[in-house]
N, C-alpha and C positions, 0 to 999 in steps of 0.2 A: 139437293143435299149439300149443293157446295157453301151455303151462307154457314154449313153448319161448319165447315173447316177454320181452322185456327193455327195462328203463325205458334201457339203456345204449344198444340199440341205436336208440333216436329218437334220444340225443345224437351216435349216428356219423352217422344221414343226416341231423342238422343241419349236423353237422360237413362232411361233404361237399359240401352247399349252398354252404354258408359259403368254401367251400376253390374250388369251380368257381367262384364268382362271383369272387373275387377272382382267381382265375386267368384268367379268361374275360373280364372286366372290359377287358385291356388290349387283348385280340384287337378285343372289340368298338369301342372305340375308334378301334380302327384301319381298322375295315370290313374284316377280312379273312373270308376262307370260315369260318372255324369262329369262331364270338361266344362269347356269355357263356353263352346257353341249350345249344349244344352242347355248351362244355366243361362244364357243369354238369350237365347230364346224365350225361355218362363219367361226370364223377366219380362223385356219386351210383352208380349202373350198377356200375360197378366195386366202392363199398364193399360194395353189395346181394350181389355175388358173393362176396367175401370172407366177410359174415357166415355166408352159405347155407353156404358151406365148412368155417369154422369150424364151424358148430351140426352140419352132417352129417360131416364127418372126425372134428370133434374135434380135440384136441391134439397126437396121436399120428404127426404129418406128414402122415397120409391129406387133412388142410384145403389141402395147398397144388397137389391134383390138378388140380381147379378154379379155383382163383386163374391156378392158371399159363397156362392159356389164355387170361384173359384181356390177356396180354403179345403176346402171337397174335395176337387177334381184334381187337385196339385198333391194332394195324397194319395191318390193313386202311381202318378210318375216315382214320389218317393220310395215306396212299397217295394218298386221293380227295382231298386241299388242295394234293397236289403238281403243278405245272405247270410244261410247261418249253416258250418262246419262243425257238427259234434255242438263242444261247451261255447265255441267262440262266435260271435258276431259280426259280420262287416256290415260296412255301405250307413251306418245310424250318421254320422257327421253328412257323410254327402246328403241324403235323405232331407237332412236338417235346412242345408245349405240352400238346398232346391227348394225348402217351406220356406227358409228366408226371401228366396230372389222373390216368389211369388209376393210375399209380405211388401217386399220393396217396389216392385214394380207396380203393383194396387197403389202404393200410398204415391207414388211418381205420378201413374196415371190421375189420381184427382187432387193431382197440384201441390202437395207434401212434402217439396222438395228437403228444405232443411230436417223434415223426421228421415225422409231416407236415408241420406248422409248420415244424418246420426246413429242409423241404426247398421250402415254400412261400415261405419269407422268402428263401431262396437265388434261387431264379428270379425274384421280382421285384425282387433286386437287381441279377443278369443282364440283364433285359428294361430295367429304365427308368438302367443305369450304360452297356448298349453302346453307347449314341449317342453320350456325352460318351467313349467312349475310341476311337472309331472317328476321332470328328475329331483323338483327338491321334494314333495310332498309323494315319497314312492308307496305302492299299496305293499302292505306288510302279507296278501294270500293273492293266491293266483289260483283260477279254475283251468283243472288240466285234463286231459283225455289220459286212463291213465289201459291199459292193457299190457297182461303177459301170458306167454304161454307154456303150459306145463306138459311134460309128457304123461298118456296116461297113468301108469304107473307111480306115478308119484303125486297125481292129486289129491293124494289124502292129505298131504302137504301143505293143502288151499288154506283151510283156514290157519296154520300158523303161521303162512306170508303174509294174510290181512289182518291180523293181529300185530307183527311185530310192524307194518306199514303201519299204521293205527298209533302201535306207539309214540313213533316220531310225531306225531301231532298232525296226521292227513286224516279229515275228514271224508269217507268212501262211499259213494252211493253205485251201487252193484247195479249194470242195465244188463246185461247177454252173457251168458256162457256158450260158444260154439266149440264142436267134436267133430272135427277131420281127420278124419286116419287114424292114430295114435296118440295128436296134440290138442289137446284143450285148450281153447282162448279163452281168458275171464277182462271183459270188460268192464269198464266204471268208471264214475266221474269222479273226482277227489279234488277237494280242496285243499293247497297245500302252504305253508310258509316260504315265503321266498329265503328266509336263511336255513333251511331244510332241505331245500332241492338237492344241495350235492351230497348230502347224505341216503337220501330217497336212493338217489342214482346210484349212489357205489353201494346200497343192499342189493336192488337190483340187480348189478351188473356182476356182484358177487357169489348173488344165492345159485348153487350149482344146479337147483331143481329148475331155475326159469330158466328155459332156451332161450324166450326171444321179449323185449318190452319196447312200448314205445308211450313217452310221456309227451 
């Protein structure tokens, strides 16, 4: 097996190294689920796959049997960063990140150097340009978890708090009503306007019948 080693292939899983850290770099920064050492490993992992591919297919297209799964299996690591809270979602960028190193470290492993680079300078132009465009291009609706609660007594109430909410222009989709004791929860998702929120808030906070909200 050793005629099949190659001084190129130390320079792919430096390259890989090289490529997860600086991809993995920004996750860690961030303290998200997947770091520097995760995506570094994919990477790596992934180029290892590719070479094994290459040296056992060959050229011949049989190299990209192998490869191809690991598009598969790298979707499953993604999977476990995903988390979803009521309306809101995390972990989709990291998720992403971790599909990318795999993409980079396949294309490192069978010798793709300059598409990796390119496609490594792309994402970290994505990752560290979307904040300054998110603040100029702001979304005009926000999905919000929206709950309050009423005392019995006064749920007759219900529907003209969701009507005059309604008014202000929140779209309401109703999940659960819960009855504990004397207080009724009504939950819902609502879609709301962002130059709406602090009017939403001070009906809330002023309607005497809701004891308690959390948006």
């Amino acid at each position: 097996m050793m005629d099949h080693w190659e001084i190129l292939d130390l320079y792919k899983a430096l390259s890989a190294v090289a490529a997860g850290i600086i991809l993995g770099l920004e996750r860690e920064l961030k303290d998200k689920a997947a770091g520097l050492k995760t995506i570094t490993v994919i990477c790596l992992g992934s180029a290892l796959f590719a070479i094994i591919s290459y040296k056992v297919g060959g050229a011949d297209g049989e190299s990209t049997r192998i490869a191809s799964y690991i598009v598969s299996g790298v979707g499953f690591l993604g999977a476990g960063v995903i988390f979803k809270d009521g309306v809101n979602v995390s972990g989709l960028t990291t998720a992403g990140i971790i599909w990318l190193a795999a993409a980079v470290g396949t294309a490192i492993g069978f010798g793709e150097f300059f598409l990796a680079i390119t496609f490594v300078a792309a994402a970290l132009i994505i990752m560290y340009a979307s904040p300054h465009l998110n603040r100029i291009f702001r979304p005009r609706k926000q999905t919000r978890s929206l709950s309050f609660s009423l005392h019995s007594r006064d749920y007759g109430q219900r529907a003209a708090i969701l009507a005059s909410i309604r008014e202000q222009g929140v779209r309401l989709d109703e999940k659960k009503v819960e009855f504990k004791g004397d207080v009724i929860t009504i939950s819902m998702e609502a879609v709301v306007r962002i130059k709406s929120l602090p009017q939403l808030e001070a009906y809330l906070v002023n309607n005497p019948a809701i004891l308690s909200f959390s948006l």
